[in-house]
Phi, psi and omega in degrees: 000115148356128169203147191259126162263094209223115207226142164187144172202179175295134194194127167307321221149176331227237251196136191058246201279318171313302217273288170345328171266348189262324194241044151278019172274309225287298195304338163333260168353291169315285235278325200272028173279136187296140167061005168277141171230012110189181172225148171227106204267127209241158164196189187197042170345279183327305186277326174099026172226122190244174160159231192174148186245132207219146185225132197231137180286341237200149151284327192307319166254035124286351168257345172300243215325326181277317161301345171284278219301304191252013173274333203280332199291326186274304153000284185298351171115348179313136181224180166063068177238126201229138200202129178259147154251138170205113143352151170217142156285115198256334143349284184299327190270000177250007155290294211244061161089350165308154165224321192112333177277169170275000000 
């Protein structure tokens, strides 16, 4: 069963095309993770917060990947990181369009 990864924390910057180029390794990196079928990297400038919702074939690597993510995020000094796993109702999400796919 599909399971949701969901991540955020406080971040400067920066912001769009800039974050893209700068963390376009990372996401190299990020793409090739066992059992991810995507991630979508969210950000917010007014709040001052980024991060990202990630769908996992498996909870095992989704709990596999969130301990890597967030031993690299606290590595970097990062605090106030607030992060979730959820099940998905696959019933309900395929009324309004899941497929499970990218």
């Amino acid at each position: 069963m599909p399971v949701v990864f969901q991540v955020d924390f406080p971040f400067n910057g920066p912001w769009g095309e800039d974050l893209a180029a700068a963390m376009a390794d990372l996401a190299a990196d990020i793409a090739g993770e066992p059992g991810l079928i995507w991630k979508i990297w969210t950000e917010n400038p007014d709040t001052g917060r980024a991060g990202g919702v990630y769908l996992f074939e498996t909870g095992e690597a989704a709990r596999n990947y969130a301990a890597k993510h967030l031993e690299r995020l606290e590595a970097f000094g990062v605090s106030g990181i607030v992060h979730h796993q959820f099940q998905i109702n696959e019933s309900l999400s395929g009324i309004t369009r899941f497929t499970g796919k990218g």
